[in-house]
C-alpha positions in Angstrom: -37.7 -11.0 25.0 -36.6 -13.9 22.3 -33.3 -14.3 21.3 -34.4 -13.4 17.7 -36.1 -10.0 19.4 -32.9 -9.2 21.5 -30.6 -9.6 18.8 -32.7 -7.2 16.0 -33.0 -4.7 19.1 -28.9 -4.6 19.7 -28.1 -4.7 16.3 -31.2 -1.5 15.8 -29.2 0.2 18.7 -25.7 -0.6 17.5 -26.7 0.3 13.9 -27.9 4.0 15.1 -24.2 4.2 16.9 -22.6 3.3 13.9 -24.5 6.2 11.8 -24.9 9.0 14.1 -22.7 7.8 17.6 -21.3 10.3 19.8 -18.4 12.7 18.1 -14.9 10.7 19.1 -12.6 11.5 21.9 -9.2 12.1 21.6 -7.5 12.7 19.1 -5.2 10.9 16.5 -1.2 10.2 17.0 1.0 12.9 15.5 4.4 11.6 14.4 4.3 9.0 17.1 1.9 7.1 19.2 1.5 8.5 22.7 0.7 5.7 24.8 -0.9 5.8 28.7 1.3 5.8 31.4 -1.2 4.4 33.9 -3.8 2.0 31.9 -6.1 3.0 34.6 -6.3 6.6 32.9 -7.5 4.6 30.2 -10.4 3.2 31.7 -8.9 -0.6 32.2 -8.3 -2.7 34.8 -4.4 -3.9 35.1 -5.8 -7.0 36.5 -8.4 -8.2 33.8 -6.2 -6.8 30.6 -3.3 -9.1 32.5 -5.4 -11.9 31.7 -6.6 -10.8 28.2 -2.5 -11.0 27.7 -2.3 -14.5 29.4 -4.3 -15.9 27.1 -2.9 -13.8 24.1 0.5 -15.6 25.0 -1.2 -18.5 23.9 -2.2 -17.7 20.4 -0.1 -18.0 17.1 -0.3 -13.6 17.0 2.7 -11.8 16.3 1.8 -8.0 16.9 -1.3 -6.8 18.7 -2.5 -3.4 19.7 -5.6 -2.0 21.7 -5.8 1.7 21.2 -8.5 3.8 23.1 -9.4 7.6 22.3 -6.5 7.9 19.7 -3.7 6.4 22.4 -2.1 2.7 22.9 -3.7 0.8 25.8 -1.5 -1.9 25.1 1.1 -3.2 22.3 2.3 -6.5 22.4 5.0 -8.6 19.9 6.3 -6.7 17.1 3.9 -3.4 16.3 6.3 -1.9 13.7 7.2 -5.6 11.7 5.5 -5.9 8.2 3.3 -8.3 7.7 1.7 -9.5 4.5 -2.2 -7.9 5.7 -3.8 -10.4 3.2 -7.7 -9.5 2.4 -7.1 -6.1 4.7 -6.6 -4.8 1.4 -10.0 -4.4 0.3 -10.8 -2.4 3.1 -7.5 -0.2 2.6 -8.7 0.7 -1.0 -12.4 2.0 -0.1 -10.3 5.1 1.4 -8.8 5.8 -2.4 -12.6 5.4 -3.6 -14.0 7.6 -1.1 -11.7 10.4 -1.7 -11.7 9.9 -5.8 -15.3 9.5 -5.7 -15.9 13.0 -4.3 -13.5 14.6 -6.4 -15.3 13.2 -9.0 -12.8 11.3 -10.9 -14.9 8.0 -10.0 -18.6 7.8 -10.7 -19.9 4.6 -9.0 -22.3 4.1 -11.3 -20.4 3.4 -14.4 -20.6 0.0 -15.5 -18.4 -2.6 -16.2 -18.8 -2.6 -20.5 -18.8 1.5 -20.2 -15.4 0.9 -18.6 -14.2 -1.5 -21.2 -13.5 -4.3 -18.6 -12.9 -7.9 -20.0 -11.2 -11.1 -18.6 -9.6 -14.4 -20.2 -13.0 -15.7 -20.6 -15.3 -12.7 -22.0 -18.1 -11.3 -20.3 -21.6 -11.5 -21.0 -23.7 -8.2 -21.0 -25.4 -9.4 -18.2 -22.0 -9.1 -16.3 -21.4 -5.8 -18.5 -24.1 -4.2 -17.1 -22.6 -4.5 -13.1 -21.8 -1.1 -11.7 -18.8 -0.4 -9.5 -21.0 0.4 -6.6 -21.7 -3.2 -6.6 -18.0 -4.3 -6.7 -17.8 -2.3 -3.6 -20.6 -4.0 -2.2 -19.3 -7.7 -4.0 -22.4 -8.0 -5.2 -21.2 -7.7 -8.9 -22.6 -11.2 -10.1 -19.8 -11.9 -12.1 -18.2 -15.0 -11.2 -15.2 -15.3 -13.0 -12.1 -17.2 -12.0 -9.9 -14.7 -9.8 -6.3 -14.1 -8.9 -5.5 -15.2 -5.0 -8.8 -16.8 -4.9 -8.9 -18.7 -1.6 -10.1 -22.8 -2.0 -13.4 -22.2 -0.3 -14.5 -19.5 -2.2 -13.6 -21.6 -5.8 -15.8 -24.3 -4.0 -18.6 -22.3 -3.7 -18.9 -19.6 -6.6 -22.1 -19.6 -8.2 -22.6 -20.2 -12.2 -21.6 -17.4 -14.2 -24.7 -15.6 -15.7 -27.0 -17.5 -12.4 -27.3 -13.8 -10.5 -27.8 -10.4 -12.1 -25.6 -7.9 -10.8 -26.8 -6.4 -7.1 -28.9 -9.4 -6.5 -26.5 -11.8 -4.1 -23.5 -10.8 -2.3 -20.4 -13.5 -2.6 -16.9 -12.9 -1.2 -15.6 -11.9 -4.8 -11.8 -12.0 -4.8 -12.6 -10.4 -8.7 -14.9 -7.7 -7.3 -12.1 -6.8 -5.6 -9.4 -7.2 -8.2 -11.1 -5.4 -10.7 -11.9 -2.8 -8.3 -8.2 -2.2 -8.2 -7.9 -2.3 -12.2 -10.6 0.5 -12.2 -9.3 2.6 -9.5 -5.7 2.9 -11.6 -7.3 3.1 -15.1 -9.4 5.8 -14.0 -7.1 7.7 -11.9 -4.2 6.9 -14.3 -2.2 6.1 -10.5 -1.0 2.7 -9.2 -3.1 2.0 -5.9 0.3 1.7 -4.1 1.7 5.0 -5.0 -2.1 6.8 -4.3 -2.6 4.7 -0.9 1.0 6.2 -0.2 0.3 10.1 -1.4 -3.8 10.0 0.0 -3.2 7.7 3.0 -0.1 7.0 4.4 2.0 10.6 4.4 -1.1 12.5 5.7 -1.8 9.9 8.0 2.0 9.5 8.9 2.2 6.3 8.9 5.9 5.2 10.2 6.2 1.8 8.2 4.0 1.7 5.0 6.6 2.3 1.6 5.2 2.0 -1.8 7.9 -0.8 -2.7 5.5 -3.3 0.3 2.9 -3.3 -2.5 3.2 -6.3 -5.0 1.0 -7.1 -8.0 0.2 -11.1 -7.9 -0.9 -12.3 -11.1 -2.6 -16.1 -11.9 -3.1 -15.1 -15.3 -4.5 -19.2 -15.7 -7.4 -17.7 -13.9 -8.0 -13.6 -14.6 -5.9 -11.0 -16.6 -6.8 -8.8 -13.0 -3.8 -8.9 -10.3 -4.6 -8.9 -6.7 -2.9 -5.8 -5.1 -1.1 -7.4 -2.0 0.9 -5.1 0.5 2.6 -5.7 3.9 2.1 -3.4 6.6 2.6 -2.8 10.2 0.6 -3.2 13.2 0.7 0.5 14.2 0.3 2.0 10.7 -3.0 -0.7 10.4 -4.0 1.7 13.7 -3.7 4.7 12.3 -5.9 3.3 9.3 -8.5 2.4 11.8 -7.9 5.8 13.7 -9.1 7.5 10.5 -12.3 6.1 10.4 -12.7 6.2 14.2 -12.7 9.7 13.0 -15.1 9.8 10.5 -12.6 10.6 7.9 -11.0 13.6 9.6 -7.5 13.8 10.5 -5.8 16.4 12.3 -9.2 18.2 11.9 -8.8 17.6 8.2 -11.1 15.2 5.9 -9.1 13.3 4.7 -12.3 11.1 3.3 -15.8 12.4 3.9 -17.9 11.4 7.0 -21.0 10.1 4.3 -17.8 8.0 2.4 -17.1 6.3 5.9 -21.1 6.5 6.8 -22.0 4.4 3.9 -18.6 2.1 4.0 -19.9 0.6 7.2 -23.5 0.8 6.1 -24.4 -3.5 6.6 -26.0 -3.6 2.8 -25.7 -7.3 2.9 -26.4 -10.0 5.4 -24.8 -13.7 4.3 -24.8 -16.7 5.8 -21.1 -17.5 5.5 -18.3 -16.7 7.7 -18.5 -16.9 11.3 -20.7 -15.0 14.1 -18.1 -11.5 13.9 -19.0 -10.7 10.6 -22.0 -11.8 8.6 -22.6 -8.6 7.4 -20.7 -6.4 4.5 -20.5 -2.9 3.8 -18.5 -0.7 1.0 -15.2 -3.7 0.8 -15.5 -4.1 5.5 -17.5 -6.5 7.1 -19.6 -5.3 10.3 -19.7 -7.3 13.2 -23.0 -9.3 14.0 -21.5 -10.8 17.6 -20.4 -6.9 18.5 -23.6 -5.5 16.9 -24.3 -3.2 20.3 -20.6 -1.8 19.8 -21.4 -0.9 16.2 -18.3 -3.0 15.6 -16.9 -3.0 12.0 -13.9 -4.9 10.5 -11.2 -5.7 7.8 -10.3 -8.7 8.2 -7.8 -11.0 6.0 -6.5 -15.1 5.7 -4.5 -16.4 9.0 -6.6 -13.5 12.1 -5.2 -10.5 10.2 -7.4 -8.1 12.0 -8.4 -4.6 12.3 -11.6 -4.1 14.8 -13.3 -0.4 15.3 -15.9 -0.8 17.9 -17.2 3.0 18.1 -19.3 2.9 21.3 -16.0 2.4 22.6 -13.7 4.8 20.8 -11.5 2.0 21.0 -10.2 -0.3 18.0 -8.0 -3.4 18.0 -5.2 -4.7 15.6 -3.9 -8.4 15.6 -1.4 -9.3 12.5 -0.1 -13.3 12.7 3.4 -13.9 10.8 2.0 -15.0 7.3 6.0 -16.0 6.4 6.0 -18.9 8.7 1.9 -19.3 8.1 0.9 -18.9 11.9 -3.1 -18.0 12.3 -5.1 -17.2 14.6 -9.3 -18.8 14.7 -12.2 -16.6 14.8 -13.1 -18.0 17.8 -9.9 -17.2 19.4 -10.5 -13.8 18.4 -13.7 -13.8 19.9 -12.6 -14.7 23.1 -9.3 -12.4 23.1 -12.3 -9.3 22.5 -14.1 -10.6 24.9 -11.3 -11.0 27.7 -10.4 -7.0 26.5 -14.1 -5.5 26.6 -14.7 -7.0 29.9 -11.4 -5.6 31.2 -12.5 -2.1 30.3 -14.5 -0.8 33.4 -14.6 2.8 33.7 -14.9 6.2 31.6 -11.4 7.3 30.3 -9.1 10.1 31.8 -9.8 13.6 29.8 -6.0 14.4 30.7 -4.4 11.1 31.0 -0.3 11.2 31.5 1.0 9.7 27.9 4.6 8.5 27.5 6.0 8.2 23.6 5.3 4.6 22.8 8.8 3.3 21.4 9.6 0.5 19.6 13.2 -1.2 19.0 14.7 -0.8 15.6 14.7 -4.2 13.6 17.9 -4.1 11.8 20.9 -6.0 13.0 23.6 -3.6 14.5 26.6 -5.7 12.8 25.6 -3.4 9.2 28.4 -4.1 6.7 29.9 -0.5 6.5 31.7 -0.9 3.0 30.1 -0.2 -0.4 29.1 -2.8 -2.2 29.0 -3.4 -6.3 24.9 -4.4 -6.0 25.1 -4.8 -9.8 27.1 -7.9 -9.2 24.3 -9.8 -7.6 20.8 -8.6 -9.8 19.8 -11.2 -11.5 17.3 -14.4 -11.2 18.4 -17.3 -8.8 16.9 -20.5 -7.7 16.0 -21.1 -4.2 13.9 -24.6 -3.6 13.0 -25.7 -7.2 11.1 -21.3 -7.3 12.9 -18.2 -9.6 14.0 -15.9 -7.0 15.2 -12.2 -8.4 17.1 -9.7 -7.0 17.0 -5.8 -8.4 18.4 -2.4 -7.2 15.1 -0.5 -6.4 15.9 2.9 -5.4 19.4 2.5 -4.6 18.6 -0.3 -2.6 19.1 -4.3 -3.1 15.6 -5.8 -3.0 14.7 -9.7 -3.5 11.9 -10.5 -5.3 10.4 -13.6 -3.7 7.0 -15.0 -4.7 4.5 -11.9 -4.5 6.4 -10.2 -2.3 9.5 -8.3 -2.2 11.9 -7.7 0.6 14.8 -5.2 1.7 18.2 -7.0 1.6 20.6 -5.4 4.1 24.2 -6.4 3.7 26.1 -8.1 6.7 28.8 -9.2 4.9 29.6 -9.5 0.9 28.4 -13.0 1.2 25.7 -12.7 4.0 22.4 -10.3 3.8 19.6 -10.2 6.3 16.2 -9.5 4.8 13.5 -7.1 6.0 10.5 -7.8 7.7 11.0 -11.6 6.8 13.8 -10.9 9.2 16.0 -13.8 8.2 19.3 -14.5 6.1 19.8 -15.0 2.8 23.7 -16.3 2.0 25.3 -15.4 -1.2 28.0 -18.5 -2.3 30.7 -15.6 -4.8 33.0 -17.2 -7.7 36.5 -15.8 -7.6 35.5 -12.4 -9.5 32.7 -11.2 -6.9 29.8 -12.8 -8.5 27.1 -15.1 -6.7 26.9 -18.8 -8.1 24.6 -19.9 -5.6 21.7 -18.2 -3.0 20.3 -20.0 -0.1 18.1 -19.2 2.9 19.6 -19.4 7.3 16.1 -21.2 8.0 18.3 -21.5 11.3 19.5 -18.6 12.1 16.2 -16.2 11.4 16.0 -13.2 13.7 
């Protein structure tokens, strides 16, 4: 058998697994994870997932889990820390399609005139005539200039009007804008506050608020913001979990079993990228390397990761700390799967002995216990030559930092730490209680 001849056969076989595989064991995490006692019960070998966690000690990754039949194998670094999830996005926003789509407030095959879509440089009616189905796909053929558009991409993006719409897939950072643009015109709903009511309560996701959502605009480029979020290791599980499931969530669809069918569906094969994906689905890529695993992804800048492999029941999270820009290679991740399928050896326990997977709070214990007059510190700052703000959301003082925003939780009336960033902020005060000047503890960060 050829290499070409092996390789169509796996990804044949790992294709019918994807679409019709085996109904999933276990069952998802309640209000918290159960995790095995013995990883044995699991199916693993102590010895060969020791080495898998050797040689993830060497990698820039900052919170890592292996779940298997609905319960944690293994969770290493800091599962319940936000992290900005980059590109995950896309894949977090076909759930809100699938479930609007079959209530039938989103028909797919509405174009992009009939929706009244434009941009800071108009649109042709070549590019008018895409459909959202081919957003989904990013195979729109509209290549306008896009918000949080990485380098590469600008490099390579075809001539506008060169493709008509469902003729070329192209990593699409305004497919996938403007797929959020659509989703809240249409459902007259931000995408924060919908992922939070559809996704995250029924799901109950431990870490995931609606204020971890940010709108980042480039308006030089596209009138269409980029919907970035931060989230947690162990809430990015329970996303995968759900489509581990088919949908179905406490026996409940939550999305349909076709929505999740077609998501993974590889419509597009593309030369770009690197031997895990090279294939793309409704806004996930599927896994050409892990083809005989059915493997799908989302995937994001820096080795943000979420892996479903469903021969396996098992999926994967890795999340790197995008505040101090540490990453993680393709290839790294390759081998990290690779140490962590091999050290899988046996058919899981039907009635493994679980423990409660806990997880250390991440607030400081020295909390300033006096109130505090936050409407003496809104307002915008300067921190390094950037416009810092700081609001009262919700009762709560929030800085405003770039495209994200961030709890501030008061030490002392001069001295905050901030969430998830998880270092100081220090507040110089004239002699009536009001701050003069802001500055960042790079040195004394959590």
């Amino acid at each position: 058998m050829t290499h070409k001849t092996k390789y169509i056969f796996r990804f044949a076989v790992g294709l019918i697994i994807l679409l019709f595989g085996s109904s999933v064991k276990g069952q998802n995490p309640k209000e918290n994870w159960g995790k095995y006692k013995y990883i044995e019960q699991a199916g693993f070998s102590p010895e060969k997932l020791h080495r898998a966690k050797e040689y993830y000690d060497s990698l820039q990754s900052s919170a890592f889990m292996i779940i298997q039949d609905g319960k944690v194998v293994a969770d290493w670094g800091d599962i319940n820390r936000r992290f900005k999830v980059a590109s995950i996005r896309k894949s977090l926003i076909n759930s809100l399609y699938g479930i609007y789509t079959e209530n039938e407030t989103i028909d797919l095959n509405m174009t992009i005139g009939q929706l009244n879509i434009t941009d800071k440089d108009s649109l042709s009616e070549l590019e008018k005539s895409a459909k959202i189905i081919h957003l989904l796909k990013a195979r729109s053929g509209i290549y306008h200039k896009a918000a949080a558009e990485p380098d590469w991409v600008k490099d390579i993006r075809p001539k506008r009007n060169s493709y008509p719409p469902d003729s070329l897939w192209f990593y699409n950072n305004w497919d996938f804008n403007v797929l959020g643009t659509i989703f809240e015109k249409l459902t007259k709903t931000s995408f924060y506050t919908a992922f939070d009511n559809d996704i995250a309560t029924p799901l109950q996701m431990e870490d995931y608020r609606v204020m971890d959502g940010e709108y980042f605009y480039e308006p030089e480029y596209s009138i269409h913001p980029a919907y970035h979020l931060k989230m947690s290791a162990r809430d990015i599980a329970r996303y995968g979990q759900l489509f581990l499931q088919k949908g179905s969530w406490n026996d409940k669809a939550i999305i349909s079993k076709e929505w999740v069918e077609k998501s993974i569906y590889p419509f597009s094969k593309h030369g770009g990228g690197t031997k895990l994906g090279r294939w793309y689905g409704y806004l996930w890529g599927v896994s050409e390397y892990y083809s005989e695993y059915g493997m799908y992804f989302a995937s994001g800048t820096g080795g943000q990761f979420l892996a479903v492999f469903p021969t396996e029941n098992l999926l994967i999270v890795n999340l790197c700390n995008t505040y101090q820009k540490d990453k993680i290679l393709d290839r790294e991740l390759i081998k990290l799967f690779d140490l962590i399928l091999k050290s899988k050896v046996s058919i899981p326990s039907d009635n493994p002995e679980l423990i409660t997977l806990e997880s250390k709070s991440r607030i400081p214990e020295n909390v300033y216990k006096h109130k505090l007059d936050y409407s003496k510190y809104i307002g915008n700052y300067m921190i390094k030559d950037r416009i810092i703000s700081i609001i009262n959301l919700d009762g709560d003082l929030v800085i405003k930092d770039y495209d994200q925003k961030f709890k501030l939780i008061p030490i002392l009336p001069t001295r905050f730490f901030l969430e998830d960033i998880e270092k100081y902020l220090y507040i110089e005060l004239d002699d009536k209680g009001f701050p003069i000047k802001i500055y960042y503890d790079e040195e004394n960060s959590k």
